[in-house]
Residue frames relative to the residue before (quaternion, step in Angstrom):
aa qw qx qy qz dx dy dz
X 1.0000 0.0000 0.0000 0.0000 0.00 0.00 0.00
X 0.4895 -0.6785 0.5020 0.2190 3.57 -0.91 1.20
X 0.3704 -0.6113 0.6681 0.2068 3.53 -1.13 0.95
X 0.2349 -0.6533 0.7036 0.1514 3.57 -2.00 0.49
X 0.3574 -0.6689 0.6130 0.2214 2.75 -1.30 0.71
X 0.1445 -0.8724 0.4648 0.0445 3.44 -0.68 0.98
X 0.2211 0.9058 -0.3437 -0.1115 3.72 -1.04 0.36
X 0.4993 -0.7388 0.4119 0.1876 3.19 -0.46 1.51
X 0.0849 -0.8120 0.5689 0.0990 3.51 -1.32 1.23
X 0.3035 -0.8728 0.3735 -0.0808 3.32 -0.26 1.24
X 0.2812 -0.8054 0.4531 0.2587 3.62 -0.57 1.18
X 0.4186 -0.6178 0.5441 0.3834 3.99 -0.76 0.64
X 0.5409 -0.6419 0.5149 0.1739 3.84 -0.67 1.06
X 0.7928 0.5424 -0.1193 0.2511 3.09 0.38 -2.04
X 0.6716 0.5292 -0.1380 0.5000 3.12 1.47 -1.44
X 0.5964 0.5149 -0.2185 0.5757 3.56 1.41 -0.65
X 0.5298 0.5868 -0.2843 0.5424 3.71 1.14 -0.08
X 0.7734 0.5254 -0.0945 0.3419 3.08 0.72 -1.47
X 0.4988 0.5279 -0.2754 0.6298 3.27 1.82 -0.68
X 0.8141 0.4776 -0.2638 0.1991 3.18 -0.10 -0.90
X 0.3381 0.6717 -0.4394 0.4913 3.08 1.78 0.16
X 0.7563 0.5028 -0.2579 0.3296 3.57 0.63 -0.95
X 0.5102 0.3838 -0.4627 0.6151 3.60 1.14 0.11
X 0.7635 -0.4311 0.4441 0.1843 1.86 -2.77 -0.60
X 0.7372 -0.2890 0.2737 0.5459 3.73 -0.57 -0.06
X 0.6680 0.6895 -0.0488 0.2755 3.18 0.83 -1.51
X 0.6153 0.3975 -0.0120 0.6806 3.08 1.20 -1.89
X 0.6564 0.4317 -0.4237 0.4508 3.91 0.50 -0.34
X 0.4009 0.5227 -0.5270 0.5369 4.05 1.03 -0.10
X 0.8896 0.2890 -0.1636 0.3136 3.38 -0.28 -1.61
X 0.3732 0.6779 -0.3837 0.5039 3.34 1.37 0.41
X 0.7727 0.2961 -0.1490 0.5414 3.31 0.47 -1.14
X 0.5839 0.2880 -0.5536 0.5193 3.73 0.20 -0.45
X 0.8862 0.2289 -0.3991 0.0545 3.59 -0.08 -0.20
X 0.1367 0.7146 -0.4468 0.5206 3.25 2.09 1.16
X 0.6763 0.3509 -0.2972 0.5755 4.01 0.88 -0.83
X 0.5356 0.4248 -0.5014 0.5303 4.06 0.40 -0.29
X 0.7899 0.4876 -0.2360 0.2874 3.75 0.05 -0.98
X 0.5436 0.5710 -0.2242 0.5729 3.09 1.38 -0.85
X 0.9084 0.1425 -0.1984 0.3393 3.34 0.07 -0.80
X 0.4843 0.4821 -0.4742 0.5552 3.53 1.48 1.12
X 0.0013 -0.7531 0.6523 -0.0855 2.92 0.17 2.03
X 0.0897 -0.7854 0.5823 0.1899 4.05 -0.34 0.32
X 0.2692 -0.7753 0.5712 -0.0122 3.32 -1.03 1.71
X 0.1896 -0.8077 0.5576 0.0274 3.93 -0.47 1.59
X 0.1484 -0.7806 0.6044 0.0577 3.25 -0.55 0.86
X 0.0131 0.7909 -0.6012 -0.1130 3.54 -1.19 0.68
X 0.3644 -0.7882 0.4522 0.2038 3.32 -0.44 1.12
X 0.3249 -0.6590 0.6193 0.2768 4.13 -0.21 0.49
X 0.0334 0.7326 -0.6674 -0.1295 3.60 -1.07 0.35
X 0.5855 -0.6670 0.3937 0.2394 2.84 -1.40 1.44
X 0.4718 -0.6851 0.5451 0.1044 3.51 -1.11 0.44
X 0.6732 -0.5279 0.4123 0.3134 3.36 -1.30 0.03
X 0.2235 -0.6658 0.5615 0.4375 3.87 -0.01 0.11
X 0.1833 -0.5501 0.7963 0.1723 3.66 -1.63 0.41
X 0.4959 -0.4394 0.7077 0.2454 3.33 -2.14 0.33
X 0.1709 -0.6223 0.7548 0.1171 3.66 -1.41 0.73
X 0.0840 0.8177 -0.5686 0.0320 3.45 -0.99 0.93
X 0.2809 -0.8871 0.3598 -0.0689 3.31 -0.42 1.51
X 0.5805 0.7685 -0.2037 0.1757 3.43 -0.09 0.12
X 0.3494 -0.8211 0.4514 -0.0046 3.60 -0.37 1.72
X 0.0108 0.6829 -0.6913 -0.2359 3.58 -1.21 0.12
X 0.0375 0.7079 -0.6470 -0.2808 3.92 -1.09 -0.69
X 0.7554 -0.3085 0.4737 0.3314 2.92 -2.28 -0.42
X 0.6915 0.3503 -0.4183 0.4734 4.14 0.64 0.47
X 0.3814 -0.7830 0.3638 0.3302 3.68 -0.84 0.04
X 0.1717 0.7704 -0.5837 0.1903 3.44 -0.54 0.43
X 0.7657 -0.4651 0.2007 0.3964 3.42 -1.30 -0.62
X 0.1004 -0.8311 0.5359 0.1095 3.91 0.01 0.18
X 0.3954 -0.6977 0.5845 -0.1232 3.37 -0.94 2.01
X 0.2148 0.4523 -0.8649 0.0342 3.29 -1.77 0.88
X 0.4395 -0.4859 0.7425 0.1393 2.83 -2.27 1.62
X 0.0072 -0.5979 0.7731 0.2115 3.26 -1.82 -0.24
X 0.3182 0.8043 -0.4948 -0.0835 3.51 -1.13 -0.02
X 0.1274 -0.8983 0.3164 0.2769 3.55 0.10 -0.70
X 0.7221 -0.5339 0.2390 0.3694 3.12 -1.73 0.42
X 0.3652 -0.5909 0.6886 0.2082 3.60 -1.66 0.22
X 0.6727 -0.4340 0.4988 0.3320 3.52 -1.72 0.26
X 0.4808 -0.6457 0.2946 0.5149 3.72 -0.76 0.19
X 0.6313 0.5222 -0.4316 0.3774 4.07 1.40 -0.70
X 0.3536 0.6591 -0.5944 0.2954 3.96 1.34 -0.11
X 0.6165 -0.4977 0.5667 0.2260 3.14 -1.93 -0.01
X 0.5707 -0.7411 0.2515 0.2488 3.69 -0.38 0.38
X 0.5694 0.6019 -0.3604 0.4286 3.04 1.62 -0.04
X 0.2472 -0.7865 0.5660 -0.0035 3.09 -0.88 1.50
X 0.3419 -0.6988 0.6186 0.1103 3.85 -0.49 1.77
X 0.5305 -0.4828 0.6548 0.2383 3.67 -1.66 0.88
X 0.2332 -0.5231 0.7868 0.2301 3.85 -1.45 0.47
X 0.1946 -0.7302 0.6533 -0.0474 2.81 -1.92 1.24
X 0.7482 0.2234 -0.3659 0.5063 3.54 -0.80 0.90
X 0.4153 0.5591 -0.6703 0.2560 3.58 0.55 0.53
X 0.2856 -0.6073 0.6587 0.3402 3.70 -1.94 0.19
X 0.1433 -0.7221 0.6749 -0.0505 2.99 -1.57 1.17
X 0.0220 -0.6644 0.7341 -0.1386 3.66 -0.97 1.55
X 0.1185 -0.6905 0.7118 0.0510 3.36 -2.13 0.74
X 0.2392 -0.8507 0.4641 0.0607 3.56 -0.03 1.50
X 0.0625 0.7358 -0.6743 0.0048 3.69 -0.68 0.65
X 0.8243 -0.1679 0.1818 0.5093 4.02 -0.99 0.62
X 0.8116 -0.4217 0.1882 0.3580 2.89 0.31 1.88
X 0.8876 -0.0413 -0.4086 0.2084 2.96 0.65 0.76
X 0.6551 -0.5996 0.3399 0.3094 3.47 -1.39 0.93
X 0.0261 0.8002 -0.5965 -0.0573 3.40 -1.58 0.47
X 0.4223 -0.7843 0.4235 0.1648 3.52 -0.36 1.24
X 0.2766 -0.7877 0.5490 0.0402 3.34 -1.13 0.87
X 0.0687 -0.8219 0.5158 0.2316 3.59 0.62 1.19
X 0.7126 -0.4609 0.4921 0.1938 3.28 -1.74 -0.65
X 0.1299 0.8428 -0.5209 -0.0384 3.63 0.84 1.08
X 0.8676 0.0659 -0.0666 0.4884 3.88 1.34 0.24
X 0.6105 -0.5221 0.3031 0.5127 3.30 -0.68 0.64
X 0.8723 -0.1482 -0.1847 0.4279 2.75 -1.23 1.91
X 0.6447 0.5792 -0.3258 0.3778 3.83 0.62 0.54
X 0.0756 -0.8585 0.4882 -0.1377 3.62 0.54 1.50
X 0.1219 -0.7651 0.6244 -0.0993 3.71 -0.40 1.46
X 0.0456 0.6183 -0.7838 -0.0356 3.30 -2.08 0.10
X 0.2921 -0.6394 0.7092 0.0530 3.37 -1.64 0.90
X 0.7532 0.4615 -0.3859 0.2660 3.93 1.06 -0.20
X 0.6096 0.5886 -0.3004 0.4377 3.46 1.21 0.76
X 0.0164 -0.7742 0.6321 0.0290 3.32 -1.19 0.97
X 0.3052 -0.7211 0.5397 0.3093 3.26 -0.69 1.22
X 0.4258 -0.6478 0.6236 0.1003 2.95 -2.49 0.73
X 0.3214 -0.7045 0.5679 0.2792 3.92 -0.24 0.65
X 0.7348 0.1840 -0.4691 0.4541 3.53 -0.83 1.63
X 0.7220 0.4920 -0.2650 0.4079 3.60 1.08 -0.29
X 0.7616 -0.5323 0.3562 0.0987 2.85 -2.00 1.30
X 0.0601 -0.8224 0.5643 -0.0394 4.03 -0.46 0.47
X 0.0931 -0.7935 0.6014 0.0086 3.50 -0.21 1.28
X 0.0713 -0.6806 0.7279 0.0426 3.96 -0.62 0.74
X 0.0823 0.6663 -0.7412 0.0008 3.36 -1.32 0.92
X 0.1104 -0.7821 0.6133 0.0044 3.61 -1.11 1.06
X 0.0306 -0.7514 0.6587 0.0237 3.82 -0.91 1.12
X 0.0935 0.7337 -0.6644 0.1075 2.88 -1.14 1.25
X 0.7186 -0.1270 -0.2464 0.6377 3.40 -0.49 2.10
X 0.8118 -0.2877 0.2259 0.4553 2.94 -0.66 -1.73
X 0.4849 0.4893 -0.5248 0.5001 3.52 1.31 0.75
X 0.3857 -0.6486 0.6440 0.1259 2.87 -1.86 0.77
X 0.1290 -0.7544 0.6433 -0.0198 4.02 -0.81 0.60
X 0.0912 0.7787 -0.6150 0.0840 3.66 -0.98 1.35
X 0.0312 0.8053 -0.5890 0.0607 3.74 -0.75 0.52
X 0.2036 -0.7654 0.6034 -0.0924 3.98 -0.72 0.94
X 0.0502 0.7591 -0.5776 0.2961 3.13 -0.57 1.31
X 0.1360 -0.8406 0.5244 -0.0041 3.85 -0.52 1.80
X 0.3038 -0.7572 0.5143 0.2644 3.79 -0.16 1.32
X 0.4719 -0.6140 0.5919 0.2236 3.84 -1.26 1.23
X 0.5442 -0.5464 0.5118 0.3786 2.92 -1.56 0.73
X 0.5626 -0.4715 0.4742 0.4861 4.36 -1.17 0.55
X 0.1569 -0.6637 0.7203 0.1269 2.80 -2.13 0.60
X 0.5534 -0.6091 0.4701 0.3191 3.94 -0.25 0.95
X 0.2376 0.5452 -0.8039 -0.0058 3.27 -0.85 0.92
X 0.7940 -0.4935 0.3383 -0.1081 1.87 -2.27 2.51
X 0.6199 -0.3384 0.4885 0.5125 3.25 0.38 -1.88
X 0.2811 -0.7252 0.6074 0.1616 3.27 -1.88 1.11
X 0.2665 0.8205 -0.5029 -0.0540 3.49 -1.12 -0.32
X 0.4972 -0.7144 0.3986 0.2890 3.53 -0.80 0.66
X 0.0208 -0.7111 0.7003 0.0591 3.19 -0.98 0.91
X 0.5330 -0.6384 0.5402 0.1284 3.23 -1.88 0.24
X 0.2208 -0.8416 0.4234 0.2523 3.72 -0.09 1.04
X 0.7869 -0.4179 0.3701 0.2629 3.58 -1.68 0.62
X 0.8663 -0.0179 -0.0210 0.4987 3.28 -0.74 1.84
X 0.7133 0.1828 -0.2797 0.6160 3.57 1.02 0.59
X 0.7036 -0.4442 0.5076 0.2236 3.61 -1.53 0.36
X 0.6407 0.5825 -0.4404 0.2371 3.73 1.10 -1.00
X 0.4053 -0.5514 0.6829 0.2556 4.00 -1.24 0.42
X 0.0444 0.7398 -0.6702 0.0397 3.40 -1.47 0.54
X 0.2742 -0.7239 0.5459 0.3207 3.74 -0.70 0.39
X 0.1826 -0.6500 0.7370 0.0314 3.79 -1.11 1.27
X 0.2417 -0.7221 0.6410 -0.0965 3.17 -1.60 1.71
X 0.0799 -0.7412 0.6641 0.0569 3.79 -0.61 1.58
X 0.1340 0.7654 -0.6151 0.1335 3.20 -1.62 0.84
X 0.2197 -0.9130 0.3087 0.1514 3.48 -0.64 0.42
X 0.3683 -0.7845 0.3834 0.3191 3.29 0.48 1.56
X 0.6032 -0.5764 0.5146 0.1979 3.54 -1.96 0.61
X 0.1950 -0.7812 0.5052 0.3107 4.15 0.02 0.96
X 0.7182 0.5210 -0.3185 0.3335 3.41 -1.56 0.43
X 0.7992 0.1645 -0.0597 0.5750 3.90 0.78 -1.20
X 0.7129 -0.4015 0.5259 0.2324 3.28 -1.45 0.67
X 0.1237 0.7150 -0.6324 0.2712 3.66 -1.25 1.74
X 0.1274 0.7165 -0.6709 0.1425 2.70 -1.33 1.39
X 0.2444 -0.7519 0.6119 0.0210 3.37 -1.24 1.35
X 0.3659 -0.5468 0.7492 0.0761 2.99 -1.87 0.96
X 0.2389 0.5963 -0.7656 -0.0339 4.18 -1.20 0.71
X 0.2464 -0.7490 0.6149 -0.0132 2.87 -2.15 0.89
X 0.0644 -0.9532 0.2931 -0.0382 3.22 -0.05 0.90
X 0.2701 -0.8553 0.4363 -0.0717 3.60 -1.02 1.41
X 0.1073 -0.7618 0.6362 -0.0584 3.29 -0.11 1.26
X 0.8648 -0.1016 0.0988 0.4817 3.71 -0.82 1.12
X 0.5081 -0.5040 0.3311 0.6150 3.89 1.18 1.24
X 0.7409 0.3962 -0.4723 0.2665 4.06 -0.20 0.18
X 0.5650 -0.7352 0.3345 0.1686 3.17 -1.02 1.40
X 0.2970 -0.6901 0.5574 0.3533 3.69 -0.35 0.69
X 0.3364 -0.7096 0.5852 0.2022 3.74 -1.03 0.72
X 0.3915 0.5591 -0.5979 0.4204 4.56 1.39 0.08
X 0.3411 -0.6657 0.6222 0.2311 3.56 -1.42 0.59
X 0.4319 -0.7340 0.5179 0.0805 3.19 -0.72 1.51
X 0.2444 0.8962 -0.3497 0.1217 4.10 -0.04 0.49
X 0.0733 0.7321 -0.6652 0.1273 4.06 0.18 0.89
X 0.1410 -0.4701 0.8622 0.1257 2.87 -2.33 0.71
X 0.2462 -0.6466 0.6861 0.2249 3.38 -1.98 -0.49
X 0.2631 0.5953 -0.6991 0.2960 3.24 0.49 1.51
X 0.8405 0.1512 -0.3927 0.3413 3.87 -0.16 0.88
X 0.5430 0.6011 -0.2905 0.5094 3.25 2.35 0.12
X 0.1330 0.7950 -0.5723 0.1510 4.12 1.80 -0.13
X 0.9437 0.0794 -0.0419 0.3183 3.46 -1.40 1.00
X 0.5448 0.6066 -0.4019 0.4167 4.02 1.74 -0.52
X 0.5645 -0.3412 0.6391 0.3956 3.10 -2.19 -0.44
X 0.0745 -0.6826 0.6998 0.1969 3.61 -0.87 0.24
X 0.0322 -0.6670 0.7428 0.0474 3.10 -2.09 0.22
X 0.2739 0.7820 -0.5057 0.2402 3.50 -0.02 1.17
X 0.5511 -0.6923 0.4656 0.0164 2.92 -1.21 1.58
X 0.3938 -0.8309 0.3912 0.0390 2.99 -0.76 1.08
X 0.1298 0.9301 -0.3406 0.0460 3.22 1.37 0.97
X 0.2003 0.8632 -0.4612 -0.0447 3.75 -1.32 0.32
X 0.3614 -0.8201 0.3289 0.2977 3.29 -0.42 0.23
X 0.3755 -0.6989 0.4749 0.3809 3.47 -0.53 1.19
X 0.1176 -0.7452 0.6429 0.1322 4.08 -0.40 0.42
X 0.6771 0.5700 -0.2853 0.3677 3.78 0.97 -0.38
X 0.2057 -0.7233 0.5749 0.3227 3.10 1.28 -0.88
X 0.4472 0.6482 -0.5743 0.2236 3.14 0.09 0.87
X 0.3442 -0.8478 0.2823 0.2884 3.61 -0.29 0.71
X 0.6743 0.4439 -0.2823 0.5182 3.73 1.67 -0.37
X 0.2109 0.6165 -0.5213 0.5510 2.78 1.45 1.71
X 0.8252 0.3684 -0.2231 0.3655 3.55 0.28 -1.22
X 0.4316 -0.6365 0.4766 0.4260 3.67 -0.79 0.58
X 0.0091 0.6846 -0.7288 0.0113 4.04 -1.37 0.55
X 0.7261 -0.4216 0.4969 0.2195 2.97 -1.70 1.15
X 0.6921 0.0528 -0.3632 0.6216 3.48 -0.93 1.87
X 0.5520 0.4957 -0.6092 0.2800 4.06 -0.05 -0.89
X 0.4020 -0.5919 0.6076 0.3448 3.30 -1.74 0.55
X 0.1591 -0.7932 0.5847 0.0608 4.07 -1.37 0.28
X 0.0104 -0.8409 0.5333 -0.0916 3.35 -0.55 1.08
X 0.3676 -0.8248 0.4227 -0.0768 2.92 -0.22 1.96
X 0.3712 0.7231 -0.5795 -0.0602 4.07 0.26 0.34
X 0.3182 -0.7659 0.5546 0.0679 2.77 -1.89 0.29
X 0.3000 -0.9079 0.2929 -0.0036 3.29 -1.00 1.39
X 0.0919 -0.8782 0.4193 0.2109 3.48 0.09 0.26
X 0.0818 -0.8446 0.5291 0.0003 3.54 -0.03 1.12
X 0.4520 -0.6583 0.5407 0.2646 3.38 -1.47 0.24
X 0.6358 -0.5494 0.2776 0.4656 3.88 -0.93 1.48
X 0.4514 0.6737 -0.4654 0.3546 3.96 0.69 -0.11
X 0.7949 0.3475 -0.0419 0.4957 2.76 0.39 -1.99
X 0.4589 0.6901 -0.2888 0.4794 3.43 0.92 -0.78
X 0.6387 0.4952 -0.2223 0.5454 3.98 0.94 -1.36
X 0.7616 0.4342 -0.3391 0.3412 3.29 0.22 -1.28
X 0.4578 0.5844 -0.4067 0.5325 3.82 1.56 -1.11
X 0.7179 0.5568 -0.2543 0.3316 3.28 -0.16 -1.05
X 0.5913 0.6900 -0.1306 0.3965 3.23 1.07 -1.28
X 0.6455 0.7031 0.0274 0.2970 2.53 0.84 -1.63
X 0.5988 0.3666 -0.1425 0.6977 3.16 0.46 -2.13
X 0.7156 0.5713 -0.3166 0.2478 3.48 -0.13 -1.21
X 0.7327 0.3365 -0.1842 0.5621 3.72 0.77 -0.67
X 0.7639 0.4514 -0.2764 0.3693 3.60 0.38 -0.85
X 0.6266 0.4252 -0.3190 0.5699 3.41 1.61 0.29
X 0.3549 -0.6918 0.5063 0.3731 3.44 1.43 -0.34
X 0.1810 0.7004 -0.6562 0.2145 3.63 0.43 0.80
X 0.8205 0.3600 -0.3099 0.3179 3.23 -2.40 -0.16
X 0.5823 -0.5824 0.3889 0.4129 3.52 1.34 0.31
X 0.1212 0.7903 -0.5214 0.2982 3.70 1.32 1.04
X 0.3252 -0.7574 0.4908 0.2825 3.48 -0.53 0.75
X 0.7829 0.0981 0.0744 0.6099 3.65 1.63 -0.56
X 0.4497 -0.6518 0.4020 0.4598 3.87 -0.37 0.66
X 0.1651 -0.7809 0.5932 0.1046 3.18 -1.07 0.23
X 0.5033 -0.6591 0.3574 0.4296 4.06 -0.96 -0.04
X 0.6672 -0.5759 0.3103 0.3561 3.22 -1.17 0.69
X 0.6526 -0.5537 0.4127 0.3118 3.35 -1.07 -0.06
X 0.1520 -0.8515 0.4278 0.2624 3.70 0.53 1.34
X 0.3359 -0.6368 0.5748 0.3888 3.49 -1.42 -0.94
X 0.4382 0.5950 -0.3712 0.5623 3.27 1.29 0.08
X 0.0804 -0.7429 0.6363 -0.1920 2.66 -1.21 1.71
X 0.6876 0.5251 -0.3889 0.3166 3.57 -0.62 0.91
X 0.8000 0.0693 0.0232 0.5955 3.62 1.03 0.05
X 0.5270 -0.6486 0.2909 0.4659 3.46 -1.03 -0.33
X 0.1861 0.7413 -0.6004 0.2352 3.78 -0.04 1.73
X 0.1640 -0.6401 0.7291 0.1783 3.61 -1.40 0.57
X 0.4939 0.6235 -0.5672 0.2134 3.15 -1.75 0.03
X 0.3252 -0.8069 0.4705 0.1477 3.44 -0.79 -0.06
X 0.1520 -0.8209 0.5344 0.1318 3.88 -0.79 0.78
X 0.0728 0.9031 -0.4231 -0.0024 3.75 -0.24 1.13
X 0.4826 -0.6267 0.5946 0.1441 3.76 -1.08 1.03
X 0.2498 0.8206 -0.4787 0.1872 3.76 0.17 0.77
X 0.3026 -0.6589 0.6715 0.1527 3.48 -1.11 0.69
X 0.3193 -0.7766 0.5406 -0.0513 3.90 -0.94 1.64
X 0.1961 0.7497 -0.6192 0.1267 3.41 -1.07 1.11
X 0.2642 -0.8657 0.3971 -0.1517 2.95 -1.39 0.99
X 0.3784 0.8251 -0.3696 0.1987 3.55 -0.17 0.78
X 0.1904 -0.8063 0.5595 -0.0236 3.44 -0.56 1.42
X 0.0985 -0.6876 0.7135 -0.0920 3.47 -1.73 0.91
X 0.3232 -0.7241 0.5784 0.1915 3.17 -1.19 0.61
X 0.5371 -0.6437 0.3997 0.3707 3.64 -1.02 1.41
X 0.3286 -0.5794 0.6945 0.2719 3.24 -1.72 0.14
């Protein structure tokens, strides 16, 4: 059973008091009886949430180093569900490169791996996912690397905070777009890290890595000795969108009347998530 959300509109007593000094005896009777009429026509709005359809979230990344390479499946819940989100089991999962296919068994509920691929920077990556009797497909072309240069912590303007600032030198001539991810004592910052180079073509960047702890949480913030690990992604303007997307809706930015879901690459039914070709770098330092 759906919960309401509920809200009560209330008369401010005090201020109604306060007038009533200014009449007469008289008018202060009819003042109050009608301070009690008002008061007690509180009007209670209920908004019922309606449930939705469940969608499938489908996740999943290759790069340019070898190791193990992961698609999640799972799916969504109404908004009064609980938050735990079960894997989908028995789906087939395959990632095609030049003809030829490679299967991703199931090593957990809803968590389909392979060890027999190394991405290639200029090539193509065809993910095709069947679950029952829907069919899910998503493509995704891994960029040639871009050198990142060097990290280091700098300290922003008029405040005490530490940030990590990332140097690199964009490629002149072709379209870029970076993914950074970021790790303060092995714990992932959750701000979406995201750059293009549509006004930066062919420079040195330096770009700070700013966010805002809204949680108050403190092994959030960078401090002098933590260890920081800084990686970096190159992603293709697809995947690149959906980041973007992302940060972009779930804060209600751009004057969004309401967050909304990201732009998916997945294309064939009703599935979010996202399937990315990505070249992978890495480097940690310890704060001063």
């Amino acid at each position: 059973m759906q919960s309401p959300l509920n809200f009560l509109f209330t008369i401010n007593n005090s201020a109604l008091r306060s007038m009533t000094k200014l009449i007469s005896v008289r008018s202060i009777v009819t003042s109050l009886a009608a301070i009690v009429l008002l008061c007690s026509c509180q009007k209670v709005i209920s908004i019922d949430l309606a449930g939705t359809t469940p969608q499938y979230v489908i996740v999943g990344a290759i790069t340019n180093q070898p190791g193990v390479y992961q698609v999640s499946i799972t799916q969504t819940k109404n908004f009064n569900n609980d938050n735990n989100f079960p894997g989908v089991s028995k789906a087939t999962v395959t990632i095609e490169h030049n003809g030829t296919l490679t299967p991703l068994p199931e090593t957990s509920s809803g968590i389909y791996q392979t060890t027999a691929l190394t991405g290639i920077p200029g090539d193509t990556y065809h993910l095709t996912v069947h679950i029952n009797d829907q069919v899910f497909t998503s493509s995704s072309t891994m960029p040639q690397p871009v050198a990142l240069d060097s990290i280091y912590v700098s300290t922003e303007r008029l405040s005490t905070n530490k940030y990590i600032t990332v140097v690199y030198h964009d490629p002149a001539g072709i379209p870029n777009y970076y993914h950074f991810v970021q790790y303060v004592n092995g714990k992932k910052e959750k701000t979406v890290f995201v750059d293009n180079d549509e006004f930066t073509d062919g420079q040195t960047i330096k770009s700070q890595l700013n966010f805002n702890n809204d949680t108050n949480d403190a092994s959030r913030d960078i401090k002098t000795g933590d260890s920081v690990t800084l990686q970096m992604l190159c992603i293709d303007a697809a995947v690149y969108k959906y980041w973007y997307s992302l940060n972009d809706g779930a804060t209600g930015a751009n004057q969004s009347a309401s967050p909304a879901n990201p732009v998916s690459n997945i294309t064939g039914g009703s599935a979010m998530g996202y399937f990315s070709a990505q070249t992978f770098q890495s480097r940690t330092i310890k704060a001063p």
